[in-house]
C-alpha positions in Angstrom: 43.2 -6.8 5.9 42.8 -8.5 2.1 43.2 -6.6 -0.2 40.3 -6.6 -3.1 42.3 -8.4 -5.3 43.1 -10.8 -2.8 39.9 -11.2 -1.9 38.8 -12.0 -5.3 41.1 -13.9 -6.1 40.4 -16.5 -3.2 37.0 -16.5 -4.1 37.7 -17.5 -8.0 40.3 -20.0 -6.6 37.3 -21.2 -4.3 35.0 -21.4 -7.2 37.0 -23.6 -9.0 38.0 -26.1 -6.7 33.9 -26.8 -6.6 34.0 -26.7 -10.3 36.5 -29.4 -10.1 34.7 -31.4 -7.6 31.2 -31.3 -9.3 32.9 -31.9 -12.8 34.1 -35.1 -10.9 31.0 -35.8 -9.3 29.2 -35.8 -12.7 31.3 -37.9 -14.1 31.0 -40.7 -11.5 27.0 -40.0 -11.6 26.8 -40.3 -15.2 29.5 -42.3 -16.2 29.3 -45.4 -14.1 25.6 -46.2 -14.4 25.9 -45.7 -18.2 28.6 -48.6 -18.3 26.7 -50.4 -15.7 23.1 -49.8 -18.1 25.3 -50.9 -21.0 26.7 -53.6 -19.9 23.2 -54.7 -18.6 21.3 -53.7 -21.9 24.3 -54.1 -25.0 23.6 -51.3 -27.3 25.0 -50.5 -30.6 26.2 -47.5 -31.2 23.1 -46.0 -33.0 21.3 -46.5 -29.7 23.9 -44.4 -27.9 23.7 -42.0 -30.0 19.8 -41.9 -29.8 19.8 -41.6 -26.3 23.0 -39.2 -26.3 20.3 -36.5 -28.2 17.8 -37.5 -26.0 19.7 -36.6 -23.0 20.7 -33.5 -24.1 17.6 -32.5 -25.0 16.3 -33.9 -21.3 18.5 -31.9 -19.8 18.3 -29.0 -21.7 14.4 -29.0 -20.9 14.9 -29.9 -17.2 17.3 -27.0 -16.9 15.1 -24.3 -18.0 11.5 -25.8 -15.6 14.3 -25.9 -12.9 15.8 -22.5 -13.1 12.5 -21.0 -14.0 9.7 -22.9 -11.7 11.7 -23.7 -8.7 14.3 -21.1 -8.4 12.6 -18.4 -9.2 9.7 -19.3 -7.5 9.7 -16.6 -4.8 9.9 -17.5 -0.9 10.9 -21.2 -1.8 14.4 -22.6 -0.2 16.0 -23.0 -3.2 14.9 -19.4 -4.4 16.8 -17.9 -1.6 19.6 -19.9 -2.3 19.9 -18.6 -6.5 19.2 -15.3 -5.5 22.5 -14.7 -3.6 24.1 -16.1 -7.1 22.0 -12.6 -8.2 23.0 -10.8 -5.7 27.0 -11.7 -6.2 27.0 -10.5 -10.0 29.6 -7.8 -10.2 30.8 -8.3 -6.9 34.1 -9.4 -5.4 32.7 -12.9 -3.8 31.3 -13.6 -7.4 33.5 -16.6 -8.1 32.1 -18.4 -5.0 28.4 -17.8 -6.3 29.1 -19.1 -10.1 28.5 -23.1 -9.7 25.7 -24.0 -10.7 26.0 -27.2 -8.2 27.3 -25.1 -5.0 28.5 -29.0 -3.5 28.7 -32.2 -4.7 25.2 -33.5 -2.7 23.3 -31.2 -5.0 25.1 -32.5 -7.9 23.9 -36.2 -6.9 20.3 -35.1 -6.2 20.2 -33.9 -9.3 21.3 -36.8 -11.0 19.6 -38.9 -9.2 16.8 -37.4 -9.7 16.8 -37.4 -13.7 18.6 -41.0 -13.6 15.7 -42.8 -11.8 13.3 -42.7 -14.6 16.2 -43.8 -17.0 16.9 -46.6 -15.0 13.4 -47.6 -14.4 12.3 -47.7 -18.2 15.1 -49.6 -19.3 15.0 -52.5 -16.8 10.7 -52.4 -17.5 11.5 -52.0 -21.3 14.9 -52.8 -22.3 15.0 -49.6 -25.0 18.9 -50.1 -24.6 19.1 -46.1 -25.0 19.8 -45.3 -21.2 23.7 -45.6 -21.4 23.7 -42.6 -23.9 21.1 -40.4 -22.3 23.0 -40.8 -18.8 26.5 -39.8 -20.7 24.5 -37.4 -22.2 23.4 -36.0 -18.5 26.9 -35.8 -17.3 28.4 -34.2 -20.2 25.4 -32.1 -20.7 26.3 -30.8 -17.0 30.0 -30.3 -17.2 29.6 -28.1 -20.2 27.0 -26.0 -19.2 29.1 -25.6 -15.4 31.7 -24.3 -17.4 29.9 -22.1 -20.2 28.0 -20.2 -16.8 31.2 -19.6 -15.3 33.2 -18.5 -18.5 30.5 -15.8 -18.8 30.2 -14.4 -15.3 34.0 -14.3 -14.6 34.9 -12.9 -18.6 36.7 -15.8 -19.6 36.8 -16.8 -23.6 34.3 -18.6 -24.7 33.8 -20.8 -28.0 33.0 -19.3 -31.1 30.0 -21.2 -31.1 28.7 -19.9 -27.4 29.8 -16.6 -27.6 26.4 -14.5 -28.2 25.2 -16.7 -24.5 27.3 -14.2 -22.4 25.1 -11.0 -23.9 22.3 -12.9 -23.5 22.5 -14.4 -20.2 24.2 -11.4 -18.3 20.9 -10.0 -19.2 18.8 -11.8 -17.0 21.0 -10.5 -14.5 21.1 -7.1 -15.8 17.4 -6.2 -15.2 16.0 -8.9 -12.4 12.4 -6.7 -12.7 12.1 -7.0 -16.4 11.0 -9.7 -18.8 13.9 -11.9 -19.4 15.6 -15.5 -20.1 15.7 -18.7 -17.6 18.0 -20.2 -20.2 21.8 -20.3 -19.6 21.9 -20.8 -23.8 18.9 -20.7 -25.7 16.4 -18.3 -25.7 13.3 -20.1 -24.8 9.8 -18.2 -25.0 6.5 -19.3 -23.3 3.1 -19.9 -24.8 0.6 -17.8 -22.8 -2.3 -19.1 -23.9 -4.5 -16.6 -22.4 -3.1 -13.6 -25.4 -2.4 -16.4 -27.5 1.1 -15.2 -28.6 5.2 -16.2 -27.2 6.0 -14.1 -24.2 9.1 -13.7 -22.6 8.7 -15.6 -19.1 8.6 -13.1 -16.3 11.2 -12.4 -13.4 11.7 -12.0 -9.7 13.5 -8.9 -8.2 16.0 -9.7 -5.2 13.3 -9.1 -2.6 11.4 -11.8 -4.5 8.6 -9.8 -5.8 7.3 -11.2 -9.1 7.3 -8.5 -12.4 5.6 -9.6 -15.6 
């Protein structure tokens, strides 16, 4: 019989080892069509560095419709799936649960997925800012894989991140209260109906929705 400790352990060293694997994963998924896109479409590097903040900001963006329209959207597939993430917090099995890409297929849907666009303006337009939005996509992954993680299994984080660990542990903290979708930033939503910033609402583990 495992021991808690032992049990824990296993799932942490799980937990990594997919950590490892998506990190890779990203890589190859944003790495080699950016060379491919720059060797395409040449680019100097003021161009890379355009699309570079445009990919952050892409993703950044992308990450908080995803996390708040599609897996928290209660009674979907992929709301059932995030919600046992929810329902590992503070548990032994946690580690297993931390990845925000629970296998490398999800990690290539959901590059492919924000890479078609990219590819398809540039070969219609030729803006020659692709290669630096697709780095931007993988590194843009990678860090925030690794910032989730550091917070839910009390690792140190950066100076620079630190406050994210209060702040995201909160969603967690009260799943039937207003809270945030973000991983980093707070983001607020305009509710035009009261015409005022709201904090976006929440589903409970059962998947009832609270406002």
């Amino acid at each position: 019989m495992p021991t808690a400790t032992e049990i824990r352990a296993t799932a942490i060293a799980r937990g990594r080892a997919i950590k490892r694997v998506n990190a890779l994963t990203a890589v190859l998924c944003g790495g080699i069509p950016a060379i491919a896109l720059g060797v395409l479409f040449p680019a100097g590097p003021g161009k890379w560095l355009a699309g570079f903040v445009v990919g952050l900001v892409w993703a950044n963006l992308f990450e908080y419709a995803y996390h708040r329209f599609l897996l928290h959207l209660p009674g979907t597939f992929f709301a059932k799936r995030h919600l046992r993430h929810h329902a590992s917090v503070g548990t032994l099995t946690e580690g297993e649960h931390v990845n925000l890409g629970s296998s490398p297929v999800w990690v290539v849907a959901l590059f492919a997925i924000n890479s078609l666009p990219v590819l398809i303006a540039e070969l219609l337009f030729g803006l020659r800012v692709g290669p630096g939005i697709l780095l931007a996509f993988a590194v843009y992954f990678i860090t925030v894989e690794e910032v989730h993680w550091r917070i839910h299994l009390g690792e140190r984080l950066p100076t620079a991140v630190a406050a994210s660990r209060a702040y995201h542990l909160a969603h967690h903290a009260r799943p039937d209260a207003r809270s945030t979708f973000s991983c980093r930033c707070a983001i607020c939503c305009w509710d035009p109906r009261e015409s005022r910033f709201q904090w976006p609402t929440h589903i409970s583990s059962s998947g009832k929705k609270f406002t």
